[in-house]
N, C-alpha and C positions, 0 to 999 in steps of 0.2 A: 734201203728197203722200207723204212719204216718214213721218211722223208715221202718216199713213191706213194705208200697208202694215205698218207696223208692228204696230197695232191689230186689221187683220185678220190677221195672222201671227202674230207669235208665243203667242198664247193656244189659239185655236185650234189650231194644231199640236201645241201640249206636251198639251194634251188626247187628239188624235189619235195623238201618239206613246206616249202613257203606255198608253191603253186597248190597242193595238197589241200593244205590247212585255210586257203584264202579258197577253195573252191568250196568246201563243205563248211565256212564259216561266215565268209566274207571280211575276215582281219586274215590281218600278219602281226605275230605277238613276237614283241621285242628283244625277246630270247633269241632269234632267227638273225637278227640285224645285229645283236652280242657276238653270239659265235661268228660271224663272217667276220666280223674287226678282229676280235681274237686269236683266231686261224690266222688271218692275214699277218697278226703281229709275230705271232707263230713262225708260220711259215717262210713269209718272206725273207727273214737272215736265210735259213734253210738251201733255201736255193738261189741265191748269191743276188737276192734286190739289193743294192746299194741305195745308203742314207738316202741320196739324193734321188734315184726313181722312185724309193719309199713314199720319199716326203713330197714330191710333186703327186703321188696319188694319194696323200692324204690331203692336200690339197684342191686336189680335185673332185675330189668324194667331199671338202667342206663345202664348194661350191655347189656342188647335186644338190648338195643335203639344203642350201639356201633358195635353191632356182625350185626345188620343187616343195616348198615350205609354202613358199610363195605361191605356186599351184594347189597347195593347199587350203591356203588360206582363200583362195578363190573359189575353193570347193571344186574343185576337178580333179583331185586324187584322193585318197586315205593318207592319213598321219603314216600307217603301217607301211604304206606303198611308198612315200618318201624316204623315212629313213631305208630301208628298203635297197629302193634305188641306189644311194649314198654308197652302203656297206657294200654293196655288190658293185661300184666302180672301182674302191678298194681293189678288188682281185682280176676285174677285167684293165685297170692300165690304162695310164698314157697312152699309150698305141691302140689299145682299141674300147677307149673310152666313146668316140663321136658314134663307131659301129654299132656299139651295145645301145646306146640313145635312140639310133634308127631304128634298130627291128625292133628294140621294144615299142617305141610309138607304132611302126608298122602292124608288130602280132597286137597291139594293142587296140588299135583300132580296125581289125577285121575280129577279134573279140567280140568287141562294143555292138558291132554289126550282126555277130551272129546272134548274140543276147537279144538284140531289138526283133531280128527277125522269129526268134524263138517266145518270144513275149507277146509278139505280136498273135499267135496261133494260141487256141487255149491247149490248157495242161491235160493231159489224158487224165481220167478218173484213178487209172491205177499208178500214179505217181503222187499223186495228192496225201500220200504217207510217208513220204522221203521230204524231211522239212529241208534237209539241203535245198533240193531240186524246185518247191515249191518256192525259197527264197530266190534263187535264181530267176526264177522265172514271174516276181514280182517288180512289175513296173514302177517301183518307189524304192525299192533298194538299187544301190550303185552297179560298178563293172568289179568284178574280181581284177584286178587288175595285176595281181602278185602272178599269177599265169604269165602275163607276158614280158613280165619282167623275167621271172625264173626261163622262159624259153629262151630268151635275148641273149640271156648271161650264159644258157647252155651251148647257144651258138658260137659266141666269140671265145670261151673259155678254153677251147684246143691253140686260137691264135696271140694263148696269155703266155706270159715267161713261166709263170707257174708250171703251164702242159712244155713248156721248150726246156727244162730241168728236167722232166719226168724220164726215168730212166736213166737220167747222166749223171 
């Protein structure tokens, strides 16, 4: 039972909180990327990952953690959206690691598109006191991009071992 709430919590949440707190701040703060490794370390004996799927998705999550360092350093993501990405392959797996890569590039860049097309139009006068909305809607700051990560990970995460324990 308490294995179950887990499963459905904490993944879910750090998703919910990520996409959240990157929409009304434009960061993902490193607490978010802590608890997913954490949970994961957690969880995983939990519902029977062995060493070995463990350790090929920590593996897999050090490569994210480099392939999108490197997209950082390019300046195409946030520091916060990398690790990010990283801690959230942790929990989506070997098996639907390439998935959660796709939709997020996908919900990522129809994001990108609607920000442009919303930037593009001016701010109505009565939003112009919501600094969230008024930074969104500045053409010199980036994409939230923690939204589309957090959507991606919400997608693939029923086809994780984590939700194939859930209940058993």
């Amino acid at each position: 039972m308490v294995t179950d709430l887990l499963i459905i919590s904490i993944f879910p949440l750090a998703m919910a909180f990520a996409a959240a707190y990157d929409l009304f701040s434009m960061t993902l703060p490193n607490w978010i990327s802590l608890a997913l490794i954490a949970g994961f370390a957690v969880l995983a004996p939990l519902v029977g990952i062995g060493w070995e799927t463990a350790g090929l998705s920590v593996l897999l999550a050090i490569g994210a953690l480099v392939l999108t360092f490197a997209m950082f350093s390019m300046g195409w993501i946030g520091g916060g959206d990398a690790k990010f990405f990283a801690a959230t392959c942790l929990w989506v797996g070997p098996e639907s690691i390439l998935a959660y890569a796709l939709y997020a590039a996908v919900f990522g860049g129809v994001l990108t598109l609607l920000l442009l097309a919303m930037r593009s139009m001016p701010l109505p006068a009565a939003l112009y006191s919501q600094q969230w909305i008024t930074r969104l809607h500045d053409s010199k700051e980036g994409v939230p991009y923690g939204i589309a990560l957090a959507a991606a990970g919400l997608l693939v995460y029923p086809h994780t071992a984590f939700m194939a324990a859930f209940g058993g």
